[in-house]
C-alpha positions in Angstrom: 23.8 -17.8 -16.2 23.6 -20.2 -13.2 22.9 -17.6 -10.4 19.9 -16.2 -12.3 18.6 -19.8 -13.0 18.9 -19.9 -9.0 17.3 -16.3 -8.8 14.1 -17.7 -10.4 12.2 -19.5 -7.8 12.6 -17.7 -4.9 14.1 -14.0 -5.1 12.7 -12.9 -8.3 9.2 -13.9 -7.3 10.1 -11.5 -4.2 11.6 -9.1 -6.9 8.1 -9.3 -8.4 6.1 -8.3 -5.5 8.0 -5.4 -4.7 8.1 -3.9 -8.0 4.1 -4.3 -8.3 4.1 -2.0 -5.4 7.0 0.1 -6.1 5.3 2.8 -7.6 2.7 3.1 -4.9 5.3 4.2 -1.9 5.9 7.6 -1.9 4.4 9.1 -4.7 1.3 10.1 -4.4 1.5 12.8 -2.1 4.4 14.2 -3.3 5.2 16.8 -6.2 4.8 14.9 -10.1 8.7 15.2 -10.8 10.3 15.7 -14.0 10.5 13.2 -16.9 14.1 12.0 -15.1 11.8 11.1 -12.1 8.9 9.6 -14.2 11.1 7.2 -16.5 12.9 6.3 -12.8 9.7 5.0 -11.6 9.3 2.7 -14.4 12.8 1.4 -14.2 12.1 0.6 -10.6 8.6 -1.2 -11.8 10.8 -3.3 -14.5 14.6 -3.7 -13.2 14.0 -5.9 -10.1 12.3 -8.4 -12.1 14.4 -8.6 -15.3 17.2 -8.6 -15.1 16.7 -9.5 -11.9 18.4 -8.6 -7.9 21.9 -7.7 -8.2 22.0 -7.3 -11.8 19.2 -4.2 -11.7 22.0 -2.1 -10.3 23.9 -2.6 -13.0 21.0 -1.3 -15.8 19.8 1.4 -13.5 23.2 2.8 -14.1 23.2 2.7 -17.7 19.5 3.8 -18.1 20.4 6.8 -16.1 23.6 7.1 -17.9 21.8 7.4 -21.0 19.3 9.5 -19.6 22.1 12.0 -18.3 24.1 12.0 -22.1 20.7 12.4 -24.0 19.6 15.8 -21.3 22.9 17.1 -21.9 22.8 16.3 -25.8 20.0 19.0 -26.2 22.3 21.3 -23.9 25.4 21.0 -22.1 25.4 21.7 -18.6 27.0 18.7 -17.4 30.0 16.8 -18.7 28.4 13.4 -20.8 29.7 10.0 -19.6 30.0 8.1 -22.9 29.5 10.1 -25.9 28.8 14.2 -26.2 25.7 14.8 -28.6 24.2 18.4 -29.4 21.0 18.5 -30.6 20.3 21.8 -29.5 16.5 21.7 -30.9 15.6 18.6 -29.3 12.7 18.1 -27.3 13.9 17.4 -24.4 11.0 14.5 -23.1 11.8 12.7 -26.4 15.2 12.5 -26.0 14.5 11.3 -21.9 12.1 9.3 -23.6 13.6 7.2 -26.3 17.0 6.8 -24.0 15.1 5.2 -21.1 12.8 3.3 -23.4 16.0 1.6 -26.0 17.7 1.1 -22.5 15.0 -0.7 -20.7 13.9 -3.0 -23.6 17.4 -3.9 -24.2 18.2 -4.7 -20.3 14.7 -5.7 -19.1 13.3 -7.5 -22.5 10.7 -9.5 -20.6 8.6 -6.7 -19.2 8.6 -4.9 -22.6 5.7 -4.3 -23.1 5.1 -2.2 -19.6 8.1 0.2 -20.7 6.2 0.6 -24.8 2.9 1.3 -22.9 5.1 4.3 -20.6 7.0 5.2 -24.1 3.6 5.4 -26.7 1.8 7.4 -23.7 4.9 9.9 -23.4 5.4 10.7 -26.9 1.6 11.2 -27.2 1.9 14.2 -25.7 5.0 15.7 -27.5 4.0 17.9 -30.2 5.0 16.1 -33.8 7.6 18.4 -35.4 10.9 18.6 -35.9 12.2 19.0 -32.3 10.5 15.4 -31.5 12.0 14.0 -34.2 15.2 15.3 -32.9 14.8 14.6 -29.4 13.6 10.5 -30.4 17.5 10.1 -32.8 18.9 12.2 -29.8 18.2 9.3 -26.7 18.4 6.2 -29.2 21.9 7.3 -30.1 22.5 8.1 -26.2 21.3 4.8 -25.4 23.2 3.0 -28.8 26.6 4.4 -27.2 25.8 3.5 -23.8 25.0 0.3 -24.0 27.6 -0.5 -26.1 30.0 0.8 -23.5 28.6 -2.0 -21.0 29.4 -4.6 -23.8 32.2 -6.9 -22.1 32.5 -5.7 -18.5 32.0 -8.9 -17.2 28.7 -9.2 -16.1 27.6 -12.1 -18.3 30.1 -14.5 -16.4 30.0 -13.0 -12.9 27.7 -16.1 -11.9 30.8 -18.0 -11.8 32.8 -19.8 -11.2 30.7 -22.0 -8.7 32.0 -21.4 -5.1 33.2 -24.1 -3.4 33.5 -24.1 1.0 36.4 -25.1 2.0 34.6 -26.4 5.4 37.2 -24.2 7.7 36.3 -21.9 10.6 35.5 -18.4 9.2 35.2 -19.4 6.0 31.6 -19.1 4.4 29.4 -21.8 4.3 25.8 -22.2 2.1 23.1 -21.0 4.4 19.5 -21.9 4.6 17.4 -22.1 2.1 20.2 -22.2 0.0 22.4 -24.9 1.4 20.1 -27.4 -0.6 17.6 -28.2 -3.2 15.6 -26.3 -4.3 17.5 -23.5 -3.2 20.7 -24.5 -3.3 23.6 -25.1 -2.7 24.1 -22.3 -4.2 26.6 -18.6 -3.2 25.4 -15.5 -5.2 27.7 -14.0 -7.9 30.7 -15.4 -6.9 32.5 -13.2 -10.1 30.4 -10.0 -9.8 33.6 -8.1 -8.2 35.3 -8.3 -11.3 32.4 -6.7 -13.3 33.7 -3.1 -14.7 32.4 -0.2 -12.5 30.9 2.8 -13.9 33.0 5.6 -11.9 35.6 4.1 -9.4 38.9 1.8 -9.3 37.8 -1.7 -7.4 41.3 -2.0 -5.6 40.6 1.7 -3.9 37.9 0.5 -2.1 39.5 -2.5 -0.3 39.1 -3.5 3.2 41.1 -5.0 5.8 38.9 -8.1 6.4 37.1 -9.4 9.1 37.6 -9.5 13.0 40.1 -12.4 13.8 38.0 -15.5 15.1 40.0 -15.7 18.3 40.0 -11.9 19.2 38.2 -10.2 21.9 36.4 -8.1 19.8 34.9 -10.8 17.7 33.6 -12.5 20.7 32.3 -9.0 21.7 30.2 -8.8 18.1 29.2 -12.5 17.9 27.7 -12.2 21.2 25.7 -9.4 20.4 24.6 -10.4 17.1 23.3 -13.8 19.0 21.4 -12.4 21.6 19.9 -9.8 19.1 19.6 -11.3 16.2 18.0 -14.8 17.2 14.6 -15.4 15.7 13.3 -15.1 19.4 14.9 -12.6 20.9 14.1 -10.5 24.3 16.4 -8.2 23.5 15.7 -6.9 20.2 12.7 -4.1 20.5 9.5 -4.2 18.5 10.5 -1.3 16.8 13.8 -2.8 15.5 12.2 -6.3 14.4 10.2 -3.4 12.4 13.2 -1.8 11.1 14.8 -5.7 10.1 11.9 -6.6 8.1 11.5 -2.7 6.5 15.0 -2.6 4.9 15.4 -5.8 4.0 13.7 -4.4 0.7 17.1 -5.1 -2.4 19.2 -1.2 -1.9 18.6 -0.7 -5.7 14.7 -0.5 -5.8 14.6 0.9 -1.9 17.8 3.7 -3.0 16.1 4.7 -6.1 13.3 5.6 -4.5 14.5 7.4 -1.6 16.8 9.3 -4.2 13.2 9.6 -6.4 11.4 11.2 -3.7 14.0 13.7 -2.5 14.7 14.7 -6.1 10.6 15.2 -6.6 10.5 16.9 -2.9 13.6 19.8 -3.6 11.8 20.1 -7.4 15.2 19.6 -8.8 15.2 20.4 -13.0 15.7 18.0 -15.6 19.3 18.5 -16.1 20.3 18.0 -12.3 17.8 15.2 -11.8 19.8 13.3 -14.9 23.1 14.3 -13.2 22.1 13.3 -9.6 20.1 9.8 -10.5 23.2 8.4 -12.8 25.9 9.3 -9.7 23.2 7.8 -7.4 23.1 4.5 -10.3 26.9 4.2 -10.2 27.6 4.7 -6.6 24.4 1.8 -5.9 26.1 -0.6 -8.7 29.9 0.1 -8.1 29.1 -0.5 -4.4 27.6 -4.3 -5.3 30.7 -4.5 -7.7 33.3 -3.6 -4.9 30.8 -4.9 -2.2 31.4 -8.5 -4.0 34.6 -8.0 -4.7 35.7 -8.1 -0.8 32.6 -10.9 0.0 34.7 -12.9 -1.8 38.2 -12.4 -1.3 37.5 -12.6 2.8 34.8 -15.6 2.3 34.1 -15.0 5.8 31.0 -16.9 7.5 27.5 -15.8 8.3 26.2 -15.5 12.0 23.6 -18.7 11.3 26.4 -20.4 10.5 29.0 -18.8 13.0 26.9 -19.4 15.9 26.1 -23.0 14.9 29.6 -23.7 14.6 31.4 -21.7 17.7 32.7 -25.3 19.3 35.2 -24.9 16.3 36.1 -21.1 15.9 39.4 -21.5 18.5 37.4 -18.6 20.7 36.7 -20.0 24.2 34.5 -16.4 24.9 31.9 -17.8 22.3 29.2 -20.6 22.8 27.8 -23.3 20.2 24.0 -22.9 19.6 23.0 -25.7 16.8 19.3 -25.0 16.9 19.9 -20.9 16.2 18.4 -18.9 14.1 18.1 -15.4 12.6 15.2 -13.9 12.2 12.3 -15.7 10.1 9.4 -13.9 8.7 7.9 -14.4 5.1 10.1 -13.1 2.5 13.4 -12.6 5.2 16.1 -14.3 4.6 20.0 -14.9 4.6 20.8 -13.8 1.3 23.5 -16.5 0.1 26.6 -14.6 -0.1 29.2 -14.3 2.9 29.2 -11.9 5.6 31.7 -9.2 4.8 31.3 -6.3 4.1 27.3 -5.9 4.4 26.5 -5.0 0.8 23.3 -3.8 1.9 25.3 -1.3 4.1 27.6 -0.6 1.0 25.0 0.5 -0.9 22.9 2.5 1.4 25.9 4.9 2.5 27.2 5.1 -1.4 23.6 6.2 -2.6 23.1 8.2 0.8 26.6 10.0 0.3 26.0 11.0 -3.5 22.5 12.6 -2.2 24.7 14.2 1.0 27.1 15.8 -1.2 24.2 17.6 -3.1 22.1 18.3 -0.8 23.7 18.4 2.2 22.7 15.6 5.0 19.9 18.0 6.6 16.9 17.0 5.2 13.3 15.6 6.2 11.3 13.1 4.5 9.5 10.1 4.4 10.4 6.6 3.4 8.3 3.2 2.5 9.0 0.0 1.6 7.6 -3.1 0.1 8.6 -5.6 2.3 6.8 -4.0 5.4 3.7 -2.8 3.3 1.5 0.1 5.1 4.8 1.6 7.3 6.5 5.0 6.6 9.4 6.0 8.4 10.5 9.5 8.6 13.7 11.0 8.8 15.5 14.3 9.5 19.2 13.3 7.8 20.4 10.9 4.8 22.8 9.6 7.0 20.7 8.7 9.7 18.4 6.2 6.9 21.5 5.0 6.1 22.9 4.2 9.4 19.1 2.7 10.1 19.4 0.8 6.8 23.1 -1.1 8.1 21.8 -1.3 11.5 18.1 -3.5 10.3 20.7 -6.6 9.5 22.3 -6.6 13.0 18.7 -6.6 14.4 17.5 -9.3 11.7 20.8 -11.5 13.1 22.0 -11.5 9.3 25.2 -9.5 9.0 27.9 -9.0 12.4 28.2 -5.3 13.3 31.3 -5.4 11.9 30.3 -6.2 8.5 28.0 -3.3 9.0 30.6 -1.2 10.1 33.0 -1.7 7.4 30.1 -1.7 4.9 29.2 1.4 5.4 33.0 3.0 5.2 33.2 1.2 1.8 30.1 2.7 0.4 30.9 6.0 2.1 34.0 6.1 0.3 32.4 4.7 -3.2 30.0 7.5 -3.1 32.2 10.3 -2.6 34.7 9.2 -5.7 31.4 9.1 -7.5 29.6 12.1 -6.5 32.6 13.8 -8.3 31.9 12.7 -11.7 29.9 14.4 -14.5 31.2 17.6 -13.1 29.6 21.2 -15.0 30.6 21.8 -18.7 30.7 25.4 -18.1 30.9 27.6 -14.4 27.6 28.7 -13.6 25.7 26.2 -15.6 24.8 23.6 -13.5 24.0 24.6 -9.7 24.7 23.5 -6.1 27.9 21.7 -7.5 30.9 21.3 -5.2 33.8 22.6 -7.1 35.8 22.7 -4.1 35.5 18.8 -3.9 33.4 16.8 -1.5 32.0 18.6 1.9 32.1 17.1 5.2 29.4 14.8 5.9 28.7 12.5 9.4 27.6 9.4 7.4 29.4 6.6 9.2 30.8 8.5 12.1 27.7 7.9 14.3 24.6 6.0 14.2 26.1 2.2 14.1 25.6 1.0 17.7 22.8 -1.2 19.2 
């Protein structure tokens, strides 16, 4: 596949770092979790490096689809996703077990042997007997049926076809590093909105499309996004260059863990930790799914290249700067994909949405990340990390606060369909779940200024 041949030198040597230290952030201090939590964690060490950024949303979801059918194969408390199982003897941590382990080796088969280590070590401490035996067939035919599912969605051609610029105003244009070799030129997944999603329709999620280049709103936005968002800008705080360069960590590792730490935090049991990480899984991968799909129906230009190329954009409110640049620190970049939506925002608000809807968005805790190593922020509501999250790309002169904007409607929206799925088999069964259909949350009504 051409984009993960372009993945190689540069992101998934990025990918790498973080996952070395994914395990680190948050964990020690908190409570030990649950064998959903545990078998997370190692899917957050493996995923970002193979099969790599972008496509790791796409196996966290079927790990933790896998993870959710094999749980509810021992008993039902939650509807399955692909295939209903009862093994009502099973151990549980063998069924948790084997699913994550046939679902990682298939999805992540370069790092093996760091999921066999996880696997020999769990079983290890499951009594031999009859109800390991069951639990081990249990997850190997949860994860049989749900990879199978996956067979054929499209992901195996969503690095193409190659995109082509068209050289216009607005449209998108490579951007540095990966305008040229040995980067480049090169645009990221130019087919992954066609890829099947887990829980939602593609064409729901649509968006109207960028600000018009010769509107008074764009030159509002482009003007902002120039002053703050230059690599040397007096306007942008310390604390937000902080805040650009500590979400810039890929939403899938950075989501799973916030969702990992708040499930380890409110002690959640097995069977509503399986529940909440696949919803969490699908919202994050169906948000990159319709994310792209919009990217690249719009094809509408980044700010390094917008702001080079404002002699041309019909706007006489907005002024050329060739020599401009975003924000540059090691491992910061413009990821090579057009402007809008912000996937990054997508993502955020879908994940931060599933987690509202079953916890509510009143809730304190801490959050690291690998790409500002030694920082924990701390905050009082999902949406406001989510809002922070969208706002970093503004401040890192990346993504136009529209993009943002719009970003984060579209994964508000992804993650609310999705929060609905998997609902209770039986009434009383499965806790805290909204029957009534989704409550009220603030994500996306406040939070995305300046």
């Amino acid at each position: 596949m051409q984009a993960k041949l372009f993945l190689t030198p540069l992101l998934a040597a990025a990918a790498l770092c973080t996952s070395l230290t994914a395990l680190a952030g948050g964990a020690a201090d908190s409570p030990a979790g649950n064998p959903v939590t545990r078998w997370n964690a190692v899917a957050i060490q493996v995923l970002p490096v193979d099969p790599g950024l972008v496509m790791d949303s796409r196996a966290f979801a079927i790990v933790h689809a896998a993870i959710h059918d094999a749980v509810n194969g021992v008993e039902r408390r939650y509807r399955p996703y692909t295939i209903e199982l009862s093994y009502p003897n099973a151990s549980v941590d063998a069924a948790i077990a084997t699913a994550a382990r046939d679902t990682l080796v298939a999805l992540s088969p370069s790092q093996s042997s760091t999921v066999e280590i996880a696997y020999a070590a769990t079983l290890l401490g499951i009594p031999d007997g009859a109800a390991k035996q069951a639990g081990v067939e249990l997850g190997r035919r949860s994860a049989e049926a749900n990879l199978a599912r996956r067979v054929g969605d499209g992901a195996e051609s969503a690095g193409g076809p190659p995109y082509v610029p068209k050289g216009e105003p607005g449209d998108y244009d490579f951007t540095p590093p990966f305008d040229k070799p040995p980067f480049g030129p090169v645009a990221l997944f130019p087919g992954w909105g066609a890829v099947t999603p887990f829980g939602v329709e593609t064409l729901d999620h649509r968006l109207p499309g960028p600000l018009a280049l010769t509107s008074r709103e764009y030159a509002r936005d482009f003007k902002l996004l120039k002053a703050m968002g230059r690599n040397d800008s007096s306007m942008r705080s310390e604390q937000q260059t902080d805040m650009a360069m500590f979400w810039f960590e890929f939403s899938p590792m950075g989501w799973n863990r916030i969702a990992n730490t708040v499930l380890r935090q409110e002690r959640t049991d097995v069977w509503r930790s399986a529940r909440i990480m696949a919803l969490v899984n699908f919202a994050l991968a169906d948000g990159y799914i319709t994310g792209f799909a919009e990217k690249y129906r719009h094809r509408f230009w980044r700010p390094t290249t917008a702001i080079r190329a404002a002699d041309r954009d019909g706007n006489p409110a907005t002024d050329a700067d060739k020599n401009w640049t975003p924000l540059q620190a090691p491992a910061f970049f413009t990821p090579p994909v057009p402007d809008y939506p912000s996937t990054h925002t997508v993502l955020g608000a879908a994940a931060a949405e599933v987690l509202i809807q079953n916890f509510g968005d009143r809730l304190r805790f801490e959050v690291v990340s690998t790409t500002l190593p030694g920082a924990t922020r701390t905050f009082q509501s999902l949406s406001d990390a989510a809002h922070e999250n969208g706002m970093s790309r503004v401040y890192g002169g990346i993504h136009f606060l529209h993009a943002v904007k719009e970003g984060c409607r579209q994964g508000k929206s992804v993650g609310r369909v999705v929060s609905q799925l998997l609902a209770p088999a039986q009434e009383g069964k499965a806790a805290q779940y909204n029957v009534e259909g989704p409550v009220k949350s603030k994500l996306c009504l406040h939070g995305l200024t300046p």
